[in-house]
C-alpha positions as a Markdown table, in Angstrom:
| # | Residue | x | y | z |
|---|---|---|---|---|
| 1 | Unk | -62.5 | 206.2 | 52.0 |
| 2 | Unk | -60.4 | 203.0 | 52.3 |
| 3 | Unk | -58.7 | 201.4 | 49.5 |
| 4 | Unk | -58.6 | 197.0 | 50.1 |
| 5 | Unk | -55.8 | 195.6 | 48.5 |
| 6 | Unk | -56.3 | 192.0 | 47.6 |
| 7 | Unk | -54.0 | 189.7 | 45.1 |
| 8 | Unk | -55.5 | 191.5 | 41.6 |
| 9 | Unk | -55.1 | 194.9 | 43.4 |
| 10 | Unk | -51.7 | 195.2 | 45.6 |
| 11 | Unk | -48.8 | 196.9 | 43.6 |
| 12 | Unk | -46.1 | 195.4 | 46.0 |
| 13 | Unk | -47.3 | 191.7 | 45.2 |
| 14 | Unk | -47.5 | 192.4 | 41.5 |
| 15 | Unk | -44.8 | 194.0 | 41.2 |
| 16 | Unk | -42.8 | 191.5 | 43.2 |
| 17 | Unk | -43.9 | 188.8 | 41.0 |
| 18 | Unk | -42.7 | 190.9 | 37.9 |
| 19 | Unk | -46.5 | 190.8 | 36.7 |
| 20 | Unk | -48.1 | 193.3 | 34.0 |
| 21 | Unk | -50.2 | 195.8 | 36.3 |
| 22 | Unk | -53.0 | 195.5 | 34.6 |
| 23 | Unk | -54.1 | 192.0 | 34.1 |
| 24 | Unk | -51.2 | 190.4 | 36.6 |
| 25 | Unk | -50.9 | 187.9 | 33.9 |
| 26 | Unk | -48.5 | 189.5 | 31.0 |
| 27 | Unk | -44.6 | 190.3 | 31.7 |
| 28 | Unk | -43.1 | 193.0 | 33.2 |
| 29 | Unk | -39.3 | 192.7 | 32.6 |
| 30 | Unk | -37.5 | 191.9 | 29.6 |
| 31 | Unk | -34.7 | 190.1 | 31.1 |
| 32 | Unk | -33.0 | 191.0 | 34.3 |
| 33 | Unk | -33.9 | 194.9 | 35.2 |
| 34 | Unk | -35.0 | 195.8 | 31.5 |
| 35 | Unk | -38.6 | 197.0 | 31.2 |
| 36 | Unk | -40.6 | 195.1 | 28.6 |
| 37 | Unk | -42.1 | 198.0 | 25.8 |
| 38 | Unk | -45.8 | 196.2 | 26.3 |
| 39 | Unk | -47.7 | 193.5 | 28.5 |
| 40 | Unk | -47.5 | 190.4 | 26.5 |
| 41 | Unk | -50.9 | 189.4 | 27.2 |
| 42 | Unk | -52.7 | 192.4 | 27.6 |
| 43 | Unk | -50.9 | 195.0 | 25.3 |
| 44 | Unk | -50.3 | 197.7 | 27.8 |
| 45 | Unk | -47.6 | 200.2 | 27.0 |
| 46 | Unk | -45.4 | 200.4 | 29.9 |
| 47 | Unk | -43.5 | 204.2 | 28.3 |
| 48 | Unk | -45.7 | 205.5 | 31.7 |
| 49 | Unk | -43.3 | 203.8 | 33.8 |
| 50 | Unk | -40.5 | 206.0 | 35.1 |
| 51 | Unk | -38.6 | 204.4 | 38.9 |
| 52 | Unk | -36.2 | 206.3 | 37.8 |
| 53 | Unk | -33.3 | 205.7 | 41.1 |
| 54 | Unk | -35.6 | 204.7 | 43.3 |
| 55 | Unk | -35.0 | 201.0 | 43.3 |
| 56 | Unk | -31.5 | 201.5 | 43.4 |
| 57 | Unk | -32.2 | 203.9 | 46.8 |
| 58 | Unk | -34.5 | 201.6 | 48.1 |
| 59 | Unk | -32.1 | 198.4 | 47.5 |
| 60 | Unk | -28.7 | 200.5 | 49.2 |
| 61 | Unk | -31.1 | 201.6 | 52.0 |
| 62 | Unk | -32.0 | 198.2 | 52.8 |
| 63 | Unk | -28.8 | 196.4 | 52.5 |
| 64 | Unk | -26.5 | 199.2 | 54.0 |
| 65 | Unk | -27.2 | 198.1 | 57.5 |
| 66 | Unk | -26.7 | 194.6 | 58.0 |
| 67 | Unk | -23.6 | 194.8 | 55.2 |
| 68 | Unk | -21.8 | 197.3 | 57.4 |
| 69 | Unk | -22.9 | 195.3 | 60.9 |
| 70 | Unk | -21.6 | 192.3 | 59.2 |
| 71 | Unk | -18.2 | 194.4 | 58.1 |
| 72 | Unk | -18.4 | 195.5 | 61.9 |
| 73 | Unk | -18.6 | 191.9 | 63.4 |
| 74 | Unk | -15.8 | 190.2 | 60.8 |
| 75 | Unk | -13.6 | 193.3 | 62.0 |
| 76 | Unk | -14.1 | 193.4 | 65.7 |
| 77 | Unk | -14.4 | 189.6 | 65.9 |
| 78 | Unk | -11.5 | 188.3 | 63.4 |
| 79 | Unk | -10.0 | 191.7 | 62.6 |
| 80 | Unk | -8.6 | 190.1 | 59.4 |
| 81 | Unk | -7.0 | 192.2 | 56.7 |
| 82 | Unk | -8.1 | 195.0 | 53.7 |
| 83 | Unk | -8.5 | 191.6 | 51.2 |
| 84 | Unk | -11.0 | 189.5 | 53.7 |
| 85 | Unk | -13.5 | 192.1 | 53.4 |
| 86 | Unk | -12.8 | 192.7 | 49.9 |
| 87 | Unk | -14.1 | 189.0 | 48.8 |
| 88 | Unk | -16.2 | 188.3 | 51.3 |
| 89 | Unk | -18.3 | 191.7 | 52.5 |
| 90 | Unk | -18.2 | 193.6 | 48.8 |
| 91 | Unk | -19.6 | 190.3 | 47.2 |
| 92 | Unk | -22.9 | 189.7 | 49.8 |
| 93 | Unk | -23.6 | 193.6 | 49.6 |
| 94 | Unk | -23.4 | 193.7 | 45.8 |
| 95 | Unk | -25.1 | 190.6 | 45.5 |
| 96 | Unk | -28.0 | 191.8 | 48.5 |
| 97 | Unk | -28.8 | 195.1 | 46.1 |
| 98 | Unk | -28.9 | 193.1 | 43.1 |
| 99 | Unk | -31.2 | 190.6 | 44.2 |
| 100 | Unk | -33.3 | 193.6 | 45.4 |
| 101 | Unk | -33.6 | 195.5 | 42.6 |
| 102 | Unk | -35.9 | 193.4 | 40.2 |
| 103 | Unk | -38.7 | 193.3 | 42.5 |
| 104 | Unk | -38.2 | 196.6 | 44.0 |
| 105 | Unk | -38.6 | 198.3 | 40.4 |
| 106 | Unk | -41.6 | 196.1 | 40.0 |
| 107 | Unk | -43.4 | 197.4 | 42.9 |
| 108 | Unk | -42.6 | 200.9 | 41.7 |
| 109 | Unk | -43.5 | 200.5 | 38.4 |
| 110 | Unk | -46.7 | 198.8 | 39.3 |
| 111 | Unk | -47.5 | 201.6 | 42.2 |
| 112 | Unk | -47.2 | 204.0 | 39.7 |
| 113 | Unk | -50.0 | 202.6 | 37.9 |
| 114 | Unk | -52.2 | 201.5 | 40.4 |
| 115 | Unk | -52.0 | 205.2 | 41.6 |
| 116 | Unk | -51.8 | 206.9 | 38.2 |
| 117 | Unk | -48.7 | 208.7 | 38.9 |
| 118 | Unk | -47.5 | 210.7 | 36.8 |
| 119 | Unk | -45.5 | 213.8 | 35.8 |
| 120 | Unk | -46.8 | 217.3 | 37.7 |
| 121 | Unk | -47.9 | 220.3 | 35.9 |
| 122 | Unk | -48.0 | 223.9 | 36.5 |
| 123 | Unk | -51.7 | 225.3 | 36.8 |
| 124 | Unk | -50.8 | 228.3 | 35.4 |
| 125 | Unk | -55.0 | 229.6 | 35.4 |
| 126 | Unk | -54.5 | 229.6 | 39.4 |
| 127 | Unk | -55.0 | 232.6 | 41.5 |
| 128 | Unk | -53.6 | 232.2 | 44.7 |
């Protein structure tokens, strides 16, 4: 069985666009990183949604590389001193996971209902 993902259907898009999951009209956010309590449009309750640190992961993960081959190249190329970096490779990496984080917690929020996620139980009637 093969799931098609088109633009009503694709967590990543939605999410990245900050969009209710349900009807992709509706708001996701309330403010920056802030989950609104309900689609505006639609009325869904978004007390399912639970990224927990995964954007945070997901936005370090990305950005680590390039900061530290930036960091690499300023040092090996300029080797300037301790305060160079601290204005000019702390800001882009902070600002890089930042930027990241809105629409990676979208897309996590909106997988986990496209997916119905949710929290595991114990089958406790199983004989195994």
């Amino acid at each position: 069985m093969t799931i098609e993902y088109n633009e009503t259907t694709n967590p990543a898009l939605t999410g990245f666009k900050g969009r209710c999951p349900r009807c992709q009209r509706g708001h996701l956010f309330n403010g920056l990183l802030s989950l609104a309590p309900a689609c505006d449009v639609c009325g869904l309750d978004y007390a399912f949604a639970d990224p927990a640190d995964g954007p945070a992961f997901f936005a370090m993960s990305i950005v680590a590389v390039p900061a530290l081959a930036f960091a690499l190249w300023l040092q090996l190329t300029f080797e300037p001193q301790l305060w160079v970096h601290l204005v000019s490779t702390l800001p882009l990496t902070t600002a890089a996971c930042v930027a990241l984080l809105r629409p990676l917690k979208g897309w996590l929020v909106c997988s986990q209902y496209f997916h119905k996620a949710e929290e595991g139980r114990i089958d406790r009637d199983w004989r195994g």
